[in-house]
C-alpha positions in Angstrom: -14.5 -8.9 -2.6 -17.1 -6.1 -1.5 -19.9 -8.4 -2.2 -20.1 -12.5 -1.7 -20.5 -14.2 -4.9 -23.6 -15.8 -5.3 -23.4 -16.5 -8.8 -25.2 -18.8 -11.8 -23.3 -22.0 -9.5 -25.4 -21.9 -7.3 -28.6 -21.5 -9.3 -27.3 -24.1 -11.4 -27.7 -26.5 -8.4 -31.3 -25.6 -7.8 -32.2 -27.2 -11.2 -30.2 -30.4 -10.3 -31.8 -30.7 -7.1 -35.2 -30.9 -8.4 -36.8 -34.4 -9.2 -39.4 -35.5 -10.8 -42.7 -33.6 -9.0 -45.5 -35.9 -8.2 -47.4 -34.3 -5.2 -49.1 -30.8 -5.7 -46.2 -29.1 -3.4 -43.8 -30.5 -5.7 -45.5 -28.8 -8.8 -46.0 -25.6 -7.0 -42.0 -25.2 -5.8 -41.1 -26.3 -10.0 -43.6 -23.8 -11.0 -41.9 -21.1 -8.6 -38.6 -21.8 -9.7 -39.3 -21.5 -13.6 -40.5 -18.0 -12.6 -38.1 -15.9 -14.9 -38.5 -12.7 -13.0 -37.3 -12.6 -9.2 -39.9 -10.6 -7.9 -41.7 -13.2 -9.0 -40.1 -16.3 -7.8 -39.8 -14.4 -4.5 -43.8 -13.8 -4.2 -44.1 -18.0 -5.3 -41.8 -19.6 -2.9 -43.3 -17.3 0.0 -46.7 -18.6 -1.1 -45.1 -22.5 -0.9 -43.3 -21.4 2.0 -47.1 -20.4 3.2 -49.0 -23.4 1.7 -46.6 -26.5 2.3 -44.0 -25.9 4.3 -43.5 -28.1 7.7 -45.5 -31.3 6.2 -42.4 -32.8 5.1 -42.4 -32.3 1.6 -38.6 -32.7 0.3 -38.4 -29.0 -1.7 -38.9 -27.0 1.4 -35.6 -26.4 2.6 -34.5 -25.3 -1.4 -37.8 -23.2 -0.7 -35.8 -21.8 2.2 -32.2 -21.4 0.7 -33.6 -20.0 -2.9 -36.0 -17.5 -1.1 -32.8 -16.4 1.1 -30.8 -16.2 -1.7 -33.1 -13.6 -3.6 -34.1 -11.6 -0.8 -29.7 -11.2 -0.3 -29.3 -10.3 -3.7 -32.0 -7.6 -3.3 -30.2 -6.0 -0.6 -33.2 -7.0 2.1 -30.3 -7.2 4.4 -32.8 -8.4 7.5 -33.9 -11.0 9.9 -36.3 -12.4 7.4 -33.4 -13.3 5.6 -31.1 -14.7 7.9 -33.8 -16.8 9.4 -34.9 -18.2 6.0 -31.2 -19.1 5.4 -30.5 -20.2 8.8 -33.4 -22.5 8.6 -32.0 -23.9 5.3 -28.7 -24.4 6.4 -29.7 -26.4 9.6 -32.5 -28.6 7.9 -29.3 -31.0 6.8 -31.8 -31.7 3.5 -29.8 -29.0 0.7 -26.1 -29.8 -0.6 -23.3 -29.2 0.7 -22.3 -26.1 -1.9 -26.0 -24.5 -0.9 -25.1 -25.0 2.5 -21.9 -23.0 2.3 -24.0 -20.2 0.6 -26.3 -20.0 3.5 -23.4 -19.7 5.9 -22.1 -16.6 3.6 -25.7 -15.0 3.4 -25.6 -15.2 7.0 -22.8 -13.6 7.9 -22.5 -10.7 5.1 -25.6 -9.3 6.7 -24.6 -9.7 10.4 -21.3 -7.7 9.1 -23.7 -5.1 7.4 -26.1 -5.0 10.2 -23.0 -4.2 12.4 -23.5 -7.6 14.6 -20.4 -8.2 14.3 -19.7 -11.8 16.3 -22.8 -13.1 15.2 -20.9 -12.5 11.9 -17.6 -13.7 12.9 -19.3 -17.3 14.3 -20.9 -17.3 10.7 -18.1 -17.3 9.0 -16.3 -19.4 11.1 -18.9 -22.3 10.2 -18.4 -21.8 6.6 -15.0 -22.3 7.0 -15.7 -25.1 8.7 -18.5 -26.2 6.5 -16.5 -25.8 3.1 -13.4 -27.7 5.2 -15.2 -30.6 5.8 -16.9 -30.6 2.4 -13.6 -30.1 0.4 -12.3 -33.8 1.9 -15.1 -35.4 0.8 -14.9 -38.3 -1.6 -16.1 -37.3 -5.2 -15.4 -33.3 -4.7 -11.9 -33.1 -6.2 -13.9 -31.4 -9.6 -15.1 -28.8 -6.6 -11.3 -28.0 -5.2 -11.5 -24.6 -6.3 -15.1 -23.8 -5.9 -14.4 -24.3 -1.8 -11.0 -22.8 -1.8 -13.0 -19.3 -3.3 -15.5 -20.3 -0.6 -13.0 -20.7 2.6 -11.0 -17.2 1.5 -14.4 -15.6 1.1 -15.2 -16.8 4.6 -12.1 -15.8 6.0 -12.2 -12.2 4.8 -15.7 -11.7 6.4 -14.1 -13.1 9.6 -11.7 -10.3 9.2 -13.8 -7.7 8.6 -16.2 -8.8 11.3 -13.3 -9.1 13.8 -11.8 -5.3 12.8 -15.1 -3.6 13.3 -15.4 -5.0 16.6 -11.8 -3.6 17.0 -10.0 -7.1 17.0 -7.2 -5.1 14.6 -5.0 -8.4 15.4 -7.5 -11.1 14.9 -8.5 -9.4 11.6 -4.9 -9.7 10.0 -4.4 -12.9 10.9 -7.7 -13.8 9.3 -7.0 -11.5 6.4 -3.3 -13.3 6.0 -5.2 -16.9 5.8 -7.5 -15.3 3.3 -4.9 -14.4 1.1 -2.6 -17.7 2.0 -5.8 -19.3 0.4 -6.7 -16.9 -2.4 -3.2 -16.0 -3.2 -5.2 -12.9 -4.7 -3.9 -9.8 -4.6 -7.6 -7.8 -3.8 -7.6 -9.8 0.0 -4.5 -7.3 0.7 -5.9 -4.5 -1.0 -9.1 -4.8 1.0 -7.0 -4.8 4.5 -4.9 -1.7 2.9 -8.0 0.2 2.2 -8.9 -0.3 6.2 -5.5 0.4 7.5 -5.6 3.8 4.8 -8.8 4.8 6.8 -7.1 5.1 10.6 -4.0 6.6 8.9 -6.3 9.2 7.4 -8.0 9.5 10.8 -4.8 10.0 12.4 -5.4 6.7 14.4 -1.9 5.8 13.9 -1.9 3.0 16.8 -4.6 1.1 14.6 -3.1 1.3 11.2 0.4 0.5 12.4 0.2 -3.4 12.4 -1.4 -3.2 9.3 1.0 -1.7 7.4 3.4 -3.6 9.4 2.1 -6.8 8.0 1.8 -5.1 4.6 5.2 -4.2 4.4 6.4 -7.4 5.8 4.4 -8.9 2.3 7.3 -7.2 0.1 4.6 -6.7 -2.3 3.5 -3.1 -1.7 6.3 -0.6 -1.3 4.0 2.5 -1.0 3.1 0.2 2.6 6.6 1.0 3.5 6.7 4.5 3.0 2.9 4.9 4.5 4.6 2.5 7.7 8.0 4.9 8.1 5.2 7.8 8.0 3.1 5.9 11.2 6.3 5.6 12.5 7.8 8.5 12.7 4.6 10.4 13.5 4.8 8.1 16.4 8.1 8.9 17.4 9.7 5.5 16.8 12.0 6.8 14.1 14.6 4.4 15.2 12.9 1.4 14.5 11.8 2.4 11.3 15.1 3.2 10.0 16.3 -0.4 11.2 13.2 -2.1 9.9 14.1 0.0 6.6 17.8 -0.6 6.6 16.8 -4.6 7.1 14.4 -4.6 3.9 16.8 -2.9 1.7 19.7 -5.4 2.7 17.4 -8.4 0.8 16.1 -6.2 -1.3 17.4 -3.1 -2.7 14.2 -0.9 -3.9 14.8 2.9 -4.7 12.0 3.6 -2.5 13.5 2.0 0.8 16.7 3.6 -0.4 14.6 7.2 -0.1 13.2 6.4 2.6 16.0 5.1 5.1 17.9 8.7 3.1 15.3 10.9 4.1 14.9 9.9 7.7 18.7 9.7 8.1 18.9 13.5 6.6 16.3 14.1 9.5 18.2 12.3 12.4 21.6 14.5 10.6 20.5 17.4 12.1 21.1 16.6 15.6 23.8 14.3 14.8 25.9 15.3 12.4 27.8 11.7 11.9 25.2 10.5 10.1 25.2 12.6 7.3 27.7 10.2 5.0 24.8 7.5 5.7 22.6 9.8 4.2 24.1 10.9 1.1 25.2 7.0 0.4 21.5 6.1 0.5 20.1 8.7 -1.0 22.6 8.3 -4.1 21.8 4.8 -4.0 18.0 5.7 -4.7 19.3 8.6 -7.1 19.8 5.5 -9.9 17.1 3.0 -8.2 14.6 5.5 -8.8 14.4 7.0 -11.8 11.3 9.4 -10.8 13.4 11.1 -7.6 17.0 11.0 -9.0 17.0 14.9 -9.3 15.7 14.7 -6.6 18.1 12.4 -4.6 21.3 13.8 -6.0 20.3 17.3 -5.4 19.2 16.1 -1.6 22.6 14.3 -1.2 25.1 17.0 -2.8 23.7 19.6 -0.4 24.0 17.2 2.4 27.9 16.6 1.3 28.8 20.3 1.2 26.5 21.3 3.9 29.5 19.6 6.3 32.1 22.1 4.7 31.0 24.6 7.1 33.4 27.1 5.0 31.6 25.8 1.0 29.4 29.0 1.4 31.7 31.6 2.9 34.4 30.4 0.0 31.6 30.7 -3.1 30.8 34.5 -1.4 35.0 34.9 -1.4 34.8 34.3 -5.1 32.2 36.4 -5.5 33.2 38.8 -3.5 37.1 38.9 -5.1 35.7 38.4 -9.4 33.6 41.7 -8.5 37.0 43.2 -7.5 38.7 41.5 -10.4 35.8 43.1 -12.9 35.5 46.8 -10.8 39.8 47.3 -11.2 39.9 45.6 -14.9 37.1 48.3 -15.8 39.2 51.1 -14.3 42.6 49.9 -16.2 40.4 49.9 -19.2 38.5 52.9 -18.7 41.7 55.3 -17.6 44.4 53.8 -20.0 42.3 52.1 -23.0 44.9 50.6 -25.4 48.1 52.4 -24.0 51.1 50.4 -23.4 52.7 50.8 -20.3 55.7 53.0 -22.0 52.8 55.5 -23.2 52.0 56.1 -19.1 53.3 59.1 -17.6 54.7 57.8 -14.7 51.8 58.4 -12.1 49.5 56.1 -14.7 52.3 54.0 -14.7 52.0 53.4 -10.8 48.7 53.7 -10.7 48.4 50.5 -13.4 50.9 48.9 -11.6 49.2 48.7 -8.5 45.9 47.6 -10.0 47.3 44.8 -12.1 48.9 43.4 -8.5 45.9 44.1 -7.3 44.3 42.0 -10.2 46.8 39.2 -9.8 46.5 38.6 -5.8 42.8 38.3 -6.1 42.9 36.2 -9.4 45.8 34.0 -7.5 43.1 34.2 -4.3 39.9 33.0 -6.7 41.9 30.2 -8.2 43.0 28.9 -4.9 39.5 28.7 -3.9 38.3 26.9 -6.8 41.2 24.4 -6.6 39.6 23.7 -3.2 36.2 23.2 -4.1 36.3 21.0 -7.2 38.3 18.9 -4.3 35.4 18.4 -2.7 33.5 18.4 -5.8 36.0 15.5 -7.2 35.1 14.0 -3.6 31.4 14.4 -4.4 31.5 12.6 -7.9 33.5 9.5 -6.7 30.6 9.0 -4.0 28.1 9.4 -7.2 30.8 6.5 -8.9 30.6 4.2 -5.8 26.8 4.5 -5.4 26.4 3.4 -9.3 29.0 0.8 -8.8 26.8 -0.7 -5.6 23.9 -0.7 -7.1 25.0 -2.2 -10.1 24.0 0.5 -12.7 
């Protein structure tokens, strides 16, 4: 897509194009076009150019296109070249396929010259050109040859109308080159600009790009790129709606992470929407395979983060089992393997009142526990639902 394609096709029509040579003009543009170098065949069609053109001799608009042609292929990106072309294309003496190659050549170097609506009104008159051409009677054989030729043309529209900061105009263009092409490189082309004002932080430019690359469905690193725009333009609300609309048709683990993440985010003003969060990001946990550590671990401390009392009650526990350990020691240290009949009756208080000691706190520890595999049982059958919805 970087580059038109002006391939062997069109050469090949040079050679049908040329008749039988009777006058010495004639000779002179068959003995320039047998030239096997182009260097070559550039310095012979000048000299025709030179010699015969403008007596009406019926090569000298090929003279024209084929001179254009090779002075585009070797980059001499100038007005030279344009004028040769232009000259070719408005003769009304080459075919119609030639004709659409002269267009191209035209407009590729207004775009690289940075004359960007002399390019735009280029391409719009190959479009217009290959159109008109494609209806013809006889050209069904050529269908595809002027589809390639009216996506081509519609890309350099695009890029034309972008540079001269027509952001809309060039993804409308770029959305009819791709209607046309069906090819996935037209999008990746428009990604590649809309990557370069997210990288510039122009995030008011690459918005309705990604907007329209999201909207395709077919790129889901355009929806994470387009919740980034987003939020780094505050409009976190509408990305999670635009987010939470995508996954309803079309349940992706990536829009499940995504609508997760910025719900996690809007959590910590608003505490309500944590149960959104955790459902969502569970959901990605089994949509995507790559973050489901990641996911679960996201959305467990999420759950337990709302039992403001989860950490004082797992400090509790620690707290009471190094009691537990610090009085079971000193039973074991003082009295060994003594029954309680061998204690003299001070030990025997003294174990007495450790082993109650022992038995509130172990009473205490159990109690706690009890309450948190509740809200661990709570967790899990969130994890169960989330599988279930998912269909895994």
């Amino acid at each position: 897509m970087k580059r038109m394609l002006l391939t062997a096709v069109v050469f090949s029509m040079i050679a049908g194009a040329i008749a039988f040579a009777q006058s010495e003009a004639d000779q002179f543009y068959i003995k320039a076009m047998q030239a096997s170098a182009p260097a070559e065949k550039a310095r012979l069609l000048k000299e025709y150019i030179s010699k015969f053109s403008g007596q009406g001799n019926q090569y000298d608009s090929y003279a024209y296109a084929n001179l254009a042609i090779i002075q585009y292929q070797s980059k001499q990106y100038n007005a030279e070249t344009i004028g040769l072309a232009e000259k070719a294309a408005a003769s009304g003496k080459i075919d119609d396929q030639m004709k659409g190659a002269m267009y191209q050549i035209v407009a590729d170097i207004h775009l690289k010259t940075n004359q960007f609506d002399k390019a735009k009104a280029a391409a719009q008159q190959a479009i217009q050109h290959a159109n008109a051409a494609k209806g013809k009677e006889g050209e069904a054989a050529n269908a595809k040859m002027w589809t390639q030729t009216i996506g081509q043309a519609y890309v350099l529209t695009a890029k034309a109308q972008e540079k001269a900061g027509d952001i809309k105009g060039a993804i409308d263009s770029f959305n009819h080159a791709y209607t046309t092409l069906k090819s996935p490189a037209v999008l990746g082309e428009l990604k590649k600009i809309g990557k370069g004002y997210y990288d510039a932080q122009k995030y008011a430019q690459a918005e309705p790009i990604f907007r329209y690359l999201a909207g395709t469905g077919l790129d889901a690193d355009s929806m994470t790129i387009l919740a980034q725009i987003l939020n780094k333009q505050g409009k976190e609300a509408e990305a999670l709606q635009m987010f939470k609309d995508m996954y309803a048709k079309n349940k992706t683990g990536s829009m499940a992470y995504n609508i997760g993440i910025m719900l996690a985010n809007e959590a910590k003003t608003n505490p309500a929407l944590v149960n959104d969060a955790v459902a969502f990001l569970l959901d990605a946990s089994f949509l995507d395979t790559k973050r489901s550590k990641q996911c679960t671990d996201i959305a467990r401390s999420l759950f337990f983060g709302q039992d403001k009392e989860w950490n004082d009650r797992i400090k509790m526990i620690d707290e009471s089992q190094a009691l537990i350990k610090e009085w079971t020691d000193a039973i074991n240290s003082k009295y060994g393997d003594k029954s309680e009949e061998d204690l003299t009756p001070d030990e025997r208080r003294e174990f007495r009142k450790l082993k109650e000691l022992i038995d509130k706190e172990t009473v205490a520890v159990n109690n706690l526990v009890a309450q948190m595999k509740a809200g661990s049982s709570k967790f899990d059958a969130l994890v169960a639902s989330a599988k279930k919805r998912v269909g895994k």
